[in-house]
C-alpha positions as CSV (number, residue, x, y, z in Angstrom):
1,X,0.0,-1.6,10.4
2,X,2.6,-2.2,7.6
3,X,6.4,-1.2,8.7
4,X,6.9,1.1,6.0
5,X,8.4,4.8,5.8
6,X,7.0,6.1,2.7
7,X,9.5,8.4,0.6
8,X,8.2,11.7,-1.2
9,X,8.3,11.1,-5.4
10,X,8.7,7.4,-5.2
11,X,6.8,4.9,-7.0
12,X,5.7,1.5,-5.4
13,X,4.5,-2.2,-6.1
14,X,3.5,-4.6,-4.1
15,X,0.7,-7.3,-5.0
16,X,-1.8,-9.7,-3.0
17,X,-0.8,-13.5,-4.5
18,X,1.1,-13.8,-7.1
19,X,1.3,-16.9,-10.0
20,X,4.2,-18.1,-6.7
21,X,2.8,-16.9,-3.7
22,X,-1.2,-17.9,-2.9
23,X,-1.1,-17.1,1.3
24,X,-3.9,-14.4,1.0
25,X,-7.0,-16.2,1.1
26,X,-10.6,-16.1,1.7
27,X,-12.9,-16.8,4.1
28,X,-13.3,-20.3,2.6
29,X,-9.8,-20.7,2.4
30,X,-9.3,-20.5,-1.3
31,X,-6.6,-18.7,-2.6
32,X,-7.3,-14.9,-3.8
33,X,-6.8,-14.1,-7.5
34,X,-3.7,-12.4,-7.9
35,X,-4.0,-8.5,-7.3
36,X,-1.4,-6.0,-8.1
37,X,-1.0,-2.5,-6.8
38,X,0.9,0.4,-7.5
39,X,1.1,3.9,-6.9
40,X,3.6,7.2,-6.5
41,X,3.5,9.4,-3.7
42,X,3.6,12.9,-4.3
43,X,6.4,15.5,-4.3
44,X,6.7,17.1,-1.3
45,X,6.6,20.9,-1.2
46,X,9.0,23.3,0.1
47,X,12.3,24.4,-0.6
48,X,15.3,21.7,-1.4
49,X,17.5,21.0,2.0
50,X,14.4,21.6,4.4
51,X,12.4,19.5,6.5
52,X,9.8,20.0,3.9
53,X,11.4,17.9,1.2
54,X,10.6,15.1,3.6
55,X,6.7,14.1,5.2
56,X,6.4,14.6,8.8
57,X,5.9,11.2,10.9
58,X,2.0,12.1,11.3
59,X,1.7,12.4,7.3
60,X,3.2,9.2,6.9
61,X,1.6,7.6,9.7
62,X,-1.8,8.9,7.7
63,X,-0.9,7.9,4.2
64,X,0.6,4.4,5.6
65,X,-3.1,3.8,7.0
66,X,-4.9,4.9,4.0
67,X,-2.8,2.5,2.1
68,X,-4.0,-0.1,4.4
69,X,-7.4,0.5,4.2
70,X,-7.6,0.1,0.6
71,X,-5.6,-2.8,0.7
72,X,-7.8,-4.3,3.3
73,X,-10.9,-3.0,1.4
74,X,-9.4,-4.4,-2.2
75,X,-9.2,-7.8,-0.3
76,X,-12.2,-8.1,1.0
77,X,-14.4,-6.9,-1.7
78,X,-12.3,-7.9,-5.2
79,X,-10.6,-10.5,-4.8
80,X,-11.5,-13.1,-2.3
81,X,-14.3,-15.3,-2.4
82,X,-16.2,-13.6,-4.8
C-alpha cells in the first residue's frame, strides 16, 4: 500500500522509470520502459468549511488501492517484459 493521503481537486504525477531512475523491472530483470501517470482527483461535494470538503479515511483508503491496482496492472501488462 502506498503512504499517500490523497487531497480533493489536486492533480498528481508520478512515473514508473524514468530516463534516471530504471529500478522497476521485469521478470527477467530488464529495466521497464519509462511510464508516466497522471491524474486529478475530483472535487469533493458539500458545502465549504465541512467535513465534506475533505474524503473520509475509507474513500481514500478506496481510491489509494485503486491507484495501486492500476499501477500494478500498468506494470505487469505494458511495460515490463513485453
Amino acid at each position: 500500500m502506498l503512504p499517500w493521503q490523497l487531497e480533493p481537486e489536486h492533480d498528481y504525477w508520478l512515473s514508473i522509470n524514468s530516463d534516471r531512475f530504471t529500478n522497476f523491472r521485469g521478470a527477467s530483470g530488464e529495466s521497464c520502459v519509462p511510464y508516466p501517470i497522471s491524474f486529478r482527483t475530483a472535487r469533493v461535494s458539500g458545502p465549504t468549511g465541512t467535513s465534506a470538503t475533505k474524503p473520509d479515511a475509507a474513500a481514500n483508503k478506496e481510491a489509494i488501492a485503486r491507484l495501486q491496482r492500476a499501477i500494478d496492472k500498468t506494470i505487469r501488462t505494458a511495460i515490463c517484459d513485453e
